[in-house]
C-alpha positions in Angstrom: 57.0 -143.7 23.3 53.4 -143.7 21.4 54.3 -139.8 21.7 56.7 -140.0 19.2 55.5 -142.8 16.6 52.4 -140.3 16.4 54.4 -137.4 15.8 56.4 -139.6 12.8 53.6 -140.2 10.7 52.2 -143.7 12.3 48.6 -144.1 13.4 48.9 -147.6 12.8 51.1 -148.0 15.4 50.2 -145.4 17.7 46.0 -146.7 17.8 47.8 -150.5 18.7 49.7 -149.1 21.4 46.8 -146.8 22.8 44.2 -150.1 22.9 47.5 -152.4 24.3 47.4 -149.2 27.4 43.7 -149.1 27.9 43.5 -152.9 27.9 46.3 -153.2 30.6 45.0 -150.8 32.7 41.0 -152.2 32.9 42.9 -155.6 33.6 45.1 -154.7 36.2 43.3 -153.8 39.4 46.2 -152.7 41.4 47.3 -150.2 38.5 43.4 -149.3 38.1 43.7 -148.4 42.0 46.3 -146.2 41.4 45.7 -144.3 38.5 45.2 -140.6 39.2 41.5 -139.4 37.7 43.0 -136.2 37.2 46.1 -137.0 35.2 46.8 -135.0 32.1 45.8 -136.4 28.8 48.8 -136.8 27.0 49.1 -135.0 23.9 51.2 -135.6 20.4 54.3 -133.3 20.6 56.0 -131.8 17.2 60.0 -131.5 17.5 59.1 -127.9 16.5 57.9 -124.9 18.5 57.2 -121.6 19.4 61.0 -120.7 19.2 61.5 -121.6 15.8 58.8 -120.0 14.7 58.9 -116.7 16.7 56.2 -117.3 18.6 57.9 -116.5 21.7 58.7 -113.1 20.4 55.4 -112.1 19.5 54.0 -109.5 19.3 57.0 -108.4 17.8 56.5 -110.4 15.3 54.9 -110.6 12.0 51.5 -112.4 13.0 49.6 -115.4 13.5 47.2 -116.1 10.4 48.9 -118.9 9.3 50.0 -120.8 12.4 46.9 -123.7 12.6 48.4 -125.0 9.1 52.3 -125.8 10.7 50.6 -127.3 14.2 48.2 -129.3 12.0 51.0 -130.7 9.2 49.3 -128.8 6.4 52.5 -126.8 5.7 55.7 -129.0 5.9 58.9 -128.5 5.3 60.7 -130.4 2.9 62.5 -132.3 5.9 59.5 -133.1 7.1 58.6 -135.6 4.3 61.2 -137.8 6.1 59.7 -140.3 9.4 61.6 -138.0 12.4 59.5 -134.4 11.5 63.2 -132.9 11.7 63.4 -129.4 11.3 65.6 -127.4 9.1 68.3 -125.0 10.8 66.8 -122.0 12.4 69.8 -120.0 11.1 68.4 -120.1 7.2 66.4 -117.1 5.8 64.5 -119.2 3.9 63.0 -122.4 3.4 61.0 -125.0 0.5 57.7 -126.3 1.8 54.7 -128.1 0.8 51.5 -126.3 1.1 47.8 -128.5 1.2 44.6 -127.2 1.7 42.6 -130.9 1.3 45.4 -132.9 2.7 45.7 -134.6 -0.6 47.1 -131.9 -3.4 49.8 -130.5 -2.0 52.0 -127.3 -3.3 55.4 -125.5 -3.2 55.5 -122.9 -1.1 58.5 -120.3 0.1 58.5 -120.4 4.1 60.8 -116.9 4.6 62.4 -115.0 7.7 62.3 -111.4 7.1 65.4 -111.0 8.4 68.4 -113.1 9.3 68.0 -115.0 12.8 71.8 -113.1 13.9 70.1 -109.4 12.7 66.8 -110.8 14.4 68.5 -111.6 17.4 71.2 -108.6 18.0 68.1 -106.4 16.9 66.1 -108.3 19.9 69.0 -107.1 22.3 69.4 -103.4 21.2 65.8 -103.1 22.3 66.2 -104.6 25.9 70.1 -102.2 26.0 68.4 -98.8 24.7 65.1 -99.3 26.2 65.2 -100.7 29.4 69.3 -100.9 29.8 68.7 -104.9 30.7 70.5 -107.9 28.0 67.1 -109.6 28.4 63.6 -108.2 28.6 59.7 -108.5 27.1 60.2 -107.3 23.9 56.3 -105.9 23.8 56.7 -104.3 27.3 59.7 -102.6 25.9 58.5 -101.2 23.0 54.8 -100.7 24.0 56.4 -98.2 26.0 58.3 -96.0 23.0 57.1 -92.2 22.1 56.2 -93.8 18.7 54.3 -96.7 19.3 51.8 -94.4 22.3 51.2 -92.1 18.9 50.2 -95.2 17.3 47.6 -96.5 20.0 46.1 -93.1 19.9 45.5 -92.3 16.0 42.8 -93.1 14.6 44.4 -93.3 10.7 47.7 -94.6 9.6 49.4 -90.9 8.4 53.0 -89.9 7.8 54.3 -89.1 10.7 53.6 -92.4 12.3 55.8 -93.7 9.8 58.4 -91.0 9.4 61.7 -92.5 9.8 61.5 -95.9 9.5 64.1 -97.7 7.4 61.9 -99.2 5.0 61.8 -97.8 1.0 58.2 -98.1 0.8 57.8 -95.6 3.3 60.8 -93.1 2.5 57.6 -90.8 0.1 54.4 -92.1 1.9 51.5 -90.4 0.6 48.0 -90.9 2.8 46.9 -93.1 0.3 49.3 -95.2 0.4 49.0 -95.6 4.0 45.0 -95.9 3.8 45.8 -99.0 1.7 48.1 -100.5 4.0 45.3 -100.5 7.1 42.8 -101.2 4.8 44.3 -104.7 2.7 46.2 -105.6 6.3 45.7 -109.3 5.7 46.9 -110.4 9.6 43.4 -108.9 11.0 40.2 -110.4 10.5 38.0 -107.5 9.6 39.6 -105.6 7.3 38.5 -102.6 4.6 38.2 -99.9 6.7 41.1 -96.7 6.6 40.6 -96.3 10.5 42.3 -98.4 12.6 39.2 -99.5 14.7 39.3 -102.5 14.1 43.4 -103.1 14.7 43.9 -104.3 18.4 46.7 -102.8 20.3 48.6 -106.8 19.5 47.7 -105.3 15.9 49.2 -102.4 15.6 52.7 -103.5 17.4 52.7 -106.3 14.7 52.0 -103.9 11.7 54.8 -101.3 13.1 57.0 -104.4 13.8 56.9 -105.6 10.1 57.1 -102.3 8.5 60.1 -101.5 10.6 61.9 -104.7 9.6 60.9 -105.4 6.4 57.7 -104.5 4.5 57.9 -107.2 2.0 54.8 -109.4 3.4 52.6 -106.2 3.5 53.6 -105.1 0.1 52.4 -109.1 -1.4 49.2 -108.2 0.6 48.5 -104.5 -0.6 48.9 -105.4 -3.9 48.0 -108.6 -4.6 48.7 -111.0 -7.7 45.1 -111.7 -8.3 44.5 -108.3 -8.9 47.3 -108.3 -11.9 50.3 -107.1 -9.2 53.7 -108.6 -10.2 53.7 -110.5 -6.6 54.2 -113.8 -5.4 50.2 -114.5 -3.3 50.7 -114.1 0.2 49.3 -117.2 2.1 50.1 -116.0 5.8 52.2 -115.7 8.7 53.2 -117.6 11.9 55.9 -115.7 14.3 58.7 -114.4 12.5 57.7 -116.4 9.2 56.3 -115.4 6.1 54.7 -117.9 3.8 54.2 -116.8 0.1 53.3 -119.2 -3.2 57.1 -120.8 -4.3 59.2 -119.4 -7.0 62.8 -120.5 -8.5 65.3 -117.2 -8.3 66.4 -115.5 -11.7 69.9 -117.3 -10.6 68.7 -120.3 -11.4 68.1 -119.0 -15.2 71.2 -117.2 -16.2 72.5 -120.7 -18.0 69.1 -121.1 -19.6 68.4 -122.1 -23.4 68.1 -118.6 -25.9 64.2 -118.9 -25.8 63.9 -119.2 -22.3 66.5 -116.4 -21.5 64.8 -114.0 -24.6 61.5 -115.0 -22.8 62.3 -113.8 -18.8 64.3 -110.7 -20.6 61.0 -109.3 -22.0 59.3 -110.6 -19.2 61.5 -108.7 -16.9 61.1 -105.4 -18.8 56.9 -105.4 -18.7 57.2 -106.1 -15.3 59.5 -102.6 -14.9 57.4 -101.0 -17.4 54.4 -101.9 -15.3 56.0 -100.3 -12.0 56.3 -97.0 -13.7 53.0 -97.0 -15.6 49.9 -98.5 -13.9 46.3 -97.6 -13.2 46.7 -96.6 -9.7 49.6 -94.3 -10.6 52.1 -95.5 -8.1 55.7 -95.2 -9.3 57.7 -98.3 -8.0 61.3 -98.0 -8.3 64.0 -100.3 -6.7 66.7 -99.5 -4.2 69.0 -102.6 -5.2 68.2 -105.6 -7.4 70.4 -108.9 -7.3 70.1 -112.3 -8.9 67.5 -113.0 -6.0 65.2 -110.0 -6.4 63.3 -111.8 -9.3 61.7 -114.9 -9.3 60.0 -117.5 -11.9 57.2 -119.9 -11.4 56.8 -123.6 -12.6 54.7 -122.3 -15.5 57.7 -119.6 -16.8 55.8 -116.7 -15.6 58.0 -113.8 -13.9 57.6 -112.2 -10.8 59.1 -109.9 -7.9 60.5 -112.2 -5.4 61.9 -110.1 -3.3 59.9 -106.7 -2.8 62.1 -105.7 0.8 63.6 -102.8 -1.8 61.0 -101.6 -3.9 60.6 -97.6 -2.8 57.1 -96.5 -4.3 56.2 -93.1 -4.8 52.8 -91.9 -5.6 52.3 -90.3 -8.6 48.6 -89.0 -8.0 49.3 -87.3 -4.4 53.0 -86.9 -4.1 54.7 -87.4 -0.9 53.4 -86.4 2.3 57.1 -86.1 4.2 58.9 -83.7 3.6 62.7 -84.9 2.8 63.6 -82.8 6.3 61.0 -85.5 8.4 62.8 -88.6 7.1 65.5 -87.8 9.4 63.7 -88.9 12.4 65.3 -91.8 14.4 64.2 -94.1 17.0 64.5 -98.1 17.7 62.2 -98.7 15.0 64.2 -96.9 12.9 67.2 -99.2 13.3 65.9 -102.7 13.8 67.7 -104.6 10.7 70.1 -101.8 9.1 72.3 -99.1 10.4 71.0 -96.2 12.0 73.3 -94.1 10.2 72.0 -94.9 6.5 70.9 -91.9 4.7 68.1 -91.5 2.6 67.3 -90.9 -0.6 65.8 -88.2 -1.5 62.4 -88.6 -3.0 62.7 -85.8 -5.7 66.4 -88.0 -6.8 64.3 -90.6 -8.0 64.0 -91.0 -12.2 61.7 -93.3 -14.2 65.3 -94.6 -15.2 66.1 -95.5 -12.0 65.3 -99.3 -12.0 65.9 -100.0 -15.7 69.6 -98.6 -14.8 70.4 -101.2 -12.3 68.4 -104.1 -14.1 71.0 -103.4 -17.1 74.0 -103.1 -15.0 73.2 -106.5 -12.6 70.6 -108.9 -14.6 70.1 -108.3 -18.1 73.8 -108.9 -19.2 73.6 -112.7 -17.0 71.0 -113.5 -18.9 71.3 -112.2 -21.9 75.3 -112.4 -23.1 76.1 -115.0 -25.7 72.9 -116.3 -26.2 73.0 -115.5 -29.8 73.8 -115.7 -32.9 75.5 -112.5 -34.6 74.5 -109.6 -35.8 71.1 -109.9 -33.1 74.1 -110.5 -30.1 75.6 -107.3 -30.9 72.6 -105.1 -31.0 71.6 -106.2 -27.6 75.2 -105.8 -26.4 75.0 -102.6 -27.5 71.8 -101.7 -25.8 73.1 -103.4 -22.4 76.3 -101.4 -22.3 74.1 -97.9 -23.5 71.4 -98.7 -20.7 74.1 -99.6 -18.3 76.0 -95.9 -18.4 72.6 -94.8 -17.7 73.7 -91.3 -19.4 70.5 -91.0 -21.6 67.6 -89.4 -20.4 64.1 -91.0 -19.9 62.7 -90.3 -23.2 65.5 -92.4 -25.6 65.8 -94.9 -22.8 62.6 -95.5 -23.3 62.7 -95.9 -26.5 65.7 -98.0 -26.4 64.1 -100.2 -24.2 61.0 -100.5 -27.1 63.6 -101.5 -29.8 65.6 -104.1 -27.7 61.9 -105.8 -26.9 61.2 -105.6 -30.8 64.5 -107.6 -31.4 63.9 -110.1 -28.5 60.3 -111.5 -29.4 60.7 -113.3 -32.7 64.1 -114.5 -30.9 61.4 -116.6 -28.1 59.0 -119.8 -28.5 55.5 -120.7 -28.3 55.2 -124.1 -27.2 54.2 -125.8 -23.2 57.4 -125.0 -21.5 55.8 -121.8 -21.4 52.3 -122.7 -19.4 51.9 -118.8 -18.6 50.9 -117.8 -22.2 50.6 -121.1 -23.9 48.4 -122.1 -26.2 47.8 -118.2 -26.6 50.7 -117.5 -27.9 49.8 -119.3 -30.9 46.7 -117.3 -32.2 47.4 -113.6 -30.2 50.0 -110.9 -31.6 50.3 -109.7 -27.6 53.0 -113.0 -27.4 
């Protein structure tokens, strides 16, 4: 059918075809005759829809800023480069596309669930069992209808106890600036800047609660953006249940990397944890886990957070406006993606150690362990193993952490492969 050879990429074809139909039909009177006034004008159809996308679950569901780009081919998939438009399996958490903005330059791009499609779906059914005892049911009706989300249509601000409870770290020590932020920098609403919710509809708000419930790694890439200096892949948007952010290669992809690479991501990796303890909006970012994925790298060797879904922040000019006792309220929003029983940590537990600890134990020794030549091999060793025990106190870590970056930069290179400070490099003492 025309239908098709449109949808794979051949106007050629399908213009032919269209003028073959029009000409048929003005020659033939008896199918002229016939030929309902009021038929529908067909339309191309994409192999994809509102299912893969989440479209069908909104608004429990991310948002919708994004979605024009996918329905008009300006974000494809990688699969999509072939003639069928064939999708990728719905069952992935993530996916490489190609991002355009002129139809002509066109861009890596990640294209991410925030949650697996089994904890998506078996989260979609606990709703329609504890809210409305049905297996199947509107997921907005149902939780339109909760104690939490009614407190959310009528408050005016975003404050703590709209939030208390809910699974995710960045909102274990909210402070109400924190939460000002989030309403005002909410990038899935056309008039933002404001700290009232005015101008968040009641399709808004479900979204926002949604995301923050499940994972607040898109709003985090939009409160803190990377133009402004943040250690964030940019956030381009969302469509359903999908995120789209600028593309980056994991820190997995690195551990077999050349000395001067691996020297280069390891100093890298400690300004970026140096930066989430010490910044000038004195937020204290600390991690809840960190794995091979958590870090990412762009083309041009520059390092950044890939995965923000466990970064806890505390705020360091207003303190927490919970109290730890608060944090123990549950509800379905508590418990869309993790167990309900998790406990949480308290945020008076947390050190300026904390991150640096776990970055010793998981990352730095992959990257970092017989790179180089002895006696430099040993030192760092050393420093791995003493940061790894995670016995010292802030203070010497610190200070550790300032000798071990010492013995690293004469051990990197200034040269192209790394676009992200080069030609600086050669003629500034920062590099």
């Amino acid at each position: 059918s025309w239908v098709f050879w449109k949808a794979s990429g051949y106007p050629a074809f399908h213009d032919s075809l269209m003028l073959l139909l029009v000409l048929s039909l003005s020659c033939n009177p008896s199918t002229a005759a016939t030929a309902s006034p009021s038929a529908p004008h067909i339309k191309p159809s994409y192999s994809f829809g509102r299912t893969f996308l989440g479209l069908d679950k909104c608004n429990a569901c991310i948002g919708t800023s994004i979605c024009k780009k996918f329905f008009k081919e300006e974000i494809r998939f990688d699969t999509w480069l072939s003639s069928h438009l064939k999708l990728p399996p719905s069952y992935l958490l993530s996916y490489s596309g190609n991002y355009t903005d002129d139809a002509k330059s066109w861009r890596l791009v990640d294209i991410t669930r925030l949650t697996s499609k089994y904890r998506h779906d078996r989260a979609d059914k606990r709703i329609c069992t504890s809210l409305l005892k049905t297996k199947t049911c509107s997921l907005e009706r149902a939780l339109r209808r909760t104690h939490r989300f009614q407190k959310w249509l009528r408050a005016k601000r975003l404050t703590p106890d709209l939030v208390q409870g809910l699974s995710s770290p960045m909102l274990r020590c909210p402070s109400q600036r924190l939460l000002d932020r989030i309403v005002r920098r909410y990038a899935e609403v056309p008039d933002a800047g404001s700290i009232y919710m005015d101008h968040l509809t009641d399709r808004d708000k479900l979204r926002l609660l949604y995301t923050l419930s499940v994972n607040s790694h898109p709003i985090l890439l939009q409160i803190f953006p990377d133009v402004e200096g943040w250690p964030f892949p940019r956030y381009l948007g969302s469509c359903g249940r999908l995120v789209v952010s600028a593309s980056t290669r994991p820190l997995r992809d690195f551990y077999s990397a050349v000395p001067e690479v691996a020297a280069d991501l390891a100093l890298q990796l400690l300004a970026v944890l140096r930066s989430m303890g010490t910044n000038d909006l004195n937020y204290f970012f600390y991690f809840t886990h960190v794995d091979a994925g958590t870090f990412g790298v762009f083309s041009n060797g520059h390092l950044f957070i890939r995965d923000a879904s466990t970064l806890g922040i505390i705020d360091k000019e207003e303190g927490s406006q919970l109290i730890d006792g608060q944090q123990e309220y549950k509800d379905i929003f508590s418990c869309l993606t993790v167990d309900c029983q998790s406990a949480f940590v308290s945020c008076n537990s947390i050190r300026e150690k904390h991150s640096l600890v776990m970055v010793c134990q998981e990352l730095l020794p992959k990257l970092l362990k017989g790179k180089f030549l002895q006696p430099v091999q040993e030192k760092i060793d050393s420093f791995l193993q003493h940061c790894a025990d995670g016995l010292a106190d802030d203070q010497s870590l610190n200070e550790a952490v300032a000798k071990l970056a010492e013995l690293l930069k004469p051990l990197r290179s200034c040269d192209s492969r790394f676009a992200y400070r080069y030609p600086d490099c050669k003629y500034s003492d920062k590099y």
